[in-house]
N, C-alpha and C positions, 0 to 999 in steps of 0.2 A: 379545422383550418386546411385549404389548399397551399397543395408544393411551391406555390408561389403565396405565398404568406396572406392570403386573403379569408378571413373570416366567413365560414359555413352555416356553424351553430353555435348558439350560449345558452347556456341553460339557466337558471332563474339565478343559485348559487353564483356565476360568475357575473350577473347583471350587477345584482348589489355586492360583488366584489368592487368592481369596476366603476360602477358609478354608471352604468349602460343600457341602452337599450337594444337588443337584440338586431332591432329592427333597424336601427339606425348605424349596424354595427357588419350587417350581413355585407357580403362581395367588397368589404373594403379594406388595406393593408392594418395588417397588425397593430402595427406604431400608431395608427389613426386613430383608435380607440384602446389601447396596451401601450400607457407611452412609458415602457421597461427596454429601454434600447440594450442592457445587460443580459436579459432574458433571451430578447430577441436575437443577441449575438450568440449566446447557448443555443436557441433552439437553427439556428441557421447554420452552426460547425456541424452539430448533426446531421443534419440534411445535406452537405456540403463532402463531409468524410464518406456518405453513403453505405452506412452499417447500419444496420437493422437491431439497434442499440437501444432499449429503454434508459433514458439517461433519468436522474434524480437531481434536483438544482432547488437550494432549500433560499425563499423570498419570504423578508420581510413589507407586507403594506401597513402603514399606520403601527399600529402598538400590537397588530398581530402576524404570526408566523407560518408561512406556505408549504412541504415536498411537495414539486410540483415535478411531476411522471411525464416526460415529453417521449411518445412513443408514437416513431416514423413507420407510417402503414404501406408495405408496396402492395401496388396490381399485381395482373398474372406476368407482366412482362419484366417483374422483380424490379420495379422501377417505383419511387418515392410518389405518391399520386395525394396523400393527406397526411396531418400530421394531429396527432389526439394531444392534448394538453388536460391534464389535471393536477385540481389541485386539492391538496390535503392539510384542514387548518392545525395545527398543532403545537399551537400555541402554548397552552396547559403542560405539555412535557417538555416544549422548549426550553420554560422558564426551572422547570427541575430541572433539565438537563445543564443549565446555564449553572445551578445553585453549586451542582455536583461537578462540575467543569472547572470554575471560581476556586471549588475546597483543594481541587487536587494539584490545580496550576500553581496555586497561592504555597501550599505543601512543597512540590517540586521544586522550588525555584527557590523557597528558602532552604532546601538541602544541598541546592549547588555550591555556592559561597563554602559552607564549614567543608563539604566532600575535599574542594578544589582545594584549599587548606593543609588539610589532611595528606592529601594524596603529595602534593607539595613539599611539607613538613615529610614525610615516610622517605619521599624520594632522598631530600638530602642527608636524612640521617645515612641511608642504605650504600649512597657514595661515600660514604666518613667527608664531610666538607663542614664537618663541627664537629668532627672527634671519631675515633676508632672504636669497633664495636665488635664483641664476642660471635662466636657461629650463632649461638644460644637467643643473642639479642636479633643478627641478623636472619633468622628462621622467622620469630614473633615478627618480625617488622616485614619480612616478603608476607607472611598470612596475613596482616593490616591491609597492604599493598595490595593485594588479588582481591579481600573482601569488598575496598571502599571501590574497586573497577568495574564488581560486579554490581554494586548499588547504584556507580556514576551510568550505567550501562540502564538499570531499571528506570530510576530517573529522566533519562534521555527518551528511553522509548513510552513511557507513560505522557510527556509531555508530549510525542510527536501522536500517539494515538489520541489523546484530548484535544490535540488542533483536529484531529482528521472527522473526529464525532462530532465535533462543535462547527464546522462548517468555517473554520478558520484556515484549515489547511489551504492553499490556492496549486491552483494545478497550471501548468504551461503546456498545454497540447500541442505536440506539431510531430509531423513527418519527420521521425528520426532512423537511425540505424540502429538494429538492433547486435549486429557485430559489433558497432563502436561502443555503445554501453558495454556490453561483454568484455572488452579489451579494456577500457576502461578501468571495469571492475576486479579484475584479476591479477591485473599487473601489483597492485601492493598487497594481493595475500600470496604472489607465489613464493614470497621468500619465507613465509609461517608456514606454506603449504612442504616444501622443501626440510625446512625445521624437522619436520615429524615425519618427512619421509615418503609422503603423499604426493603422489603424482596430479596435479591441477592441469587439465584440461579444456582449453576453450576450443569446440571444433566446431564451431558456427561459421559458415559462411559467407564471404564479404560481400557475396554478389545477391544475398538475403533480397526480401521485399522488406520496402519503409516498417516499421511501425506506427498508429497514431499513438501519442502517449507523449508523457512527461519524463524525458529523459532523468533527469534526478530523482524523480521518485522510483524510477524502474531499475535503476542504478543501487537506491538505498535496498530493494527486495532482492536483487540478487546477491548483495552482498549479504545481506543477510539469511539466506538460502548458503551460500557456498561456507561461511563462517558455521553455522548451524553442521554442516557435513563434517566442517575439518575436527567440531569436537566432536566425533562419532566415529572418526578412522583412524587407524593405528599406520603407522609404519608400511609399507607396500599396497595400503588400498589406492583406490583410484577414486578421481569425483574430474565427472565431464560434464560441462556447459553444451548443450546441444540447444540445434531449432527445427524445427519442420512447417510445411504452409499446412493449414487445416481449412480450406475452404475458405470465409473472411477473414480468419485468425490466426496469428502467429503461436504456433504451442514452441513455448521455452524448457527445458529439460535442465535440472542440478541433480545428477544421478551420482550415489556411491558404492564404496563394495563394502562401507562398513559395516554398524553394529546391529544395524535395521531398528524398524518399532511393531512391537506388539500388536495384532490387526485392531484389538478393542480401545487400542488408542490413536490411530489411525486419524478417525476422523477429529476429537476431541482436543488435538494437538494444534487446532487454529480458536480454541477458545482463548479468552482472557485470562491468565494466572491460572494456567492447567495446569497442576504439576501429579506426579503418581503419589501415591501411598509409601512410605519409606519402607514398607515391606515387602514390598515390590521388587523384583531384581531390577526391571530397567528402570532407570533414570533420568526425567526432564533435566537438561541442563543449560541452566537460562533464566530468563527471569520469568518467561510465560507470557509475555507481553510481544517476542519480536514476530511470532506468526499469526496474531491478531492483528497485527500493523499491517504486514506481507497482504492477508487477505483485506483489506480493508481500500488500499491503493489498488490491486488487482481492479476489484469488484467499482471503486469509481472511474477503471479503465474498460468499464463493459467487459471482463474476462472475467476468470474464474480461475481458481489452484484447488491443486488437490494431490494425495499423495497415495503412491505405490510403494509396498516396503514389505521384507521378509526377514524376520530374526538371522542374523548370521551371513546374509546376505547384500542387506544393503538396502539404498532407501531412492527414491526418485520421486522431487517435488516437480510438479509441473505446474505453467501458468499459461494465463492465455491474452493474448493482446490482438485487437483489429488493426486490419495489415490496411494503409492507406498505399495510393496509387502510383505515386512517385517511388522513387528508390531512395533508400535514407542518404 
């Protein structure tokens, strides 16, 4: 397809996708023959943001399932001149992926209700607002309290990485600030950060380039970047929010001087329910789930995270988002 949505090639595969015939399909608009005004709106934000972005955008036709790979080709003059569309039927794993999506969604959601419960009942016993209670009792009921936070915490992010796999998550792309996310994100952990003694830093720039992206989703990754730091620093470390421009890309920095991670787990720490060996001195602490979410939103923002860290020294996650043209 030409920069102006005009049909070049089809190959046999897309004829009887489509219902098409090549012939009748050549030098004429997209919509004419592709009547996926959805699609077209995907494949046009791309061409429009001007990043050199393989985007992934997963289409049902009929009772079967599409990724379909829109990857914008420029000339020598770095300017958008065609644009390649495939697509990949994948139907057969959609339907397990659905079966496996269905068990966990179905799981989660009937854990919220008793959690919320729980967590409720713990709360008012721990004010005495139904009676007075020994240190004894009050110790059992704070460990209640911390456990059912950290399963309400699994739950939450299990559901949100099942929307993201399932192609249920929706994304809101635009021209934002990526100081305002930052400030944003900060303002309600500097009083946890303070708590412990930790200095919280956002030294981003106001006068920044836009981001493209989904401000809420970029908002839920730093937070859970800068929360992932605060359980890893003691007392007088530091953890800074920085940015730098990279070419098309904005690289984001959540650097600390805490407890650091081990190199041979470095990269394994953006798997699903990674956690060490208990014989292990260090420690995942978490549920395993919130930096498989982080890369997961990254990567449908065409970037990429990855992490630098030294035992003793500290850890620095970085991600990477396309800088659009405007100023956020």
């Amino acid at each position: 397809m030409s920069s102006d949505y005009k049909i070049i090639l089809l190959n046999g595969a897309a004829e009887e996708l489509f219902g098409i015939e090549e012939k009748n399909a050549i030098d004429k608009h997209f919509l004419l023959s592709v009547k996926d005004e959805k699609l077209f709106e995907q494949i046009n934000a791309i061409v429009d943001s001007k990043f050199n972005i393989n985007k992934v955008e997963q289409v049902k036709y009929g009772d079967k399932y599409y990724d379909v790979t829109i990857t914008p080709i420029k000339n020598y003059k770095s300017e958008i001149s065609d644009i390649l569309l495939v697509f990949h039927n994948i139907t057969e794993f959609k339907e397990l992926d659905q079966a496996k999506d269905d068990f966990i969604s179905i799981i989660s959601h009937e854990f919220k209700t008793p959690l919320t419960s729980i967590m409720m009942g713990t709360s008012m016993i721990l004010e005495e607002k139904i009676g007075a209670i020994n240190d004894k009792q009050r110790s059992t009921l704070v460990a209640i309290e911390e456990e059912s936070e950290k399963l309400t915490e699994l739950v939450n992010e299990l559901i949100e990485l099942t929307k993201i796999e399932s192609g249920k998550e929706m994304y809101n792309f635009k021209c934002c600030s990526i100081f305002g996310i930052a400030q944003n994100t900060v303002k309600p952990l500097y009083n946890i950060a303070n708590e412990k003694g930790v200095n919280l830093t956002n030294t981003i720039d106001e006068d920044m380039p836009g981001v493209y992206a989904d401000p809420e989703k970029i908002t839920w990754v730093l937070n859970n970047l800068i929360t992932n730091a605060l359980k890893y620093t003691d007392a007088g470390d530091d953890i800074t929010i920085s940015a730098s421009v990279d070419g098309d890309f904005m690289q984001i920095s959540v650097k600390d001087t805490g407890a650091g991670i081990p190199k041979e787990y470095k990269d394994k720490i953006f798997d699903k329910f990674f956690h060490v060996q208990n014989d292990d001195e260090f420690e995942i602490k978490g549920t395993g789930l919130g930096l498989a979410v982080v890369k997961e939103i990254v990567e449908a923002h065409g970037g990429k995270v990855w992490c630098e860290s030294d035992i003793d020294i500290g850890s620095n996650f970085m991600f990477t988002l396309p800088i659009c043209d405007e100023r956020g």
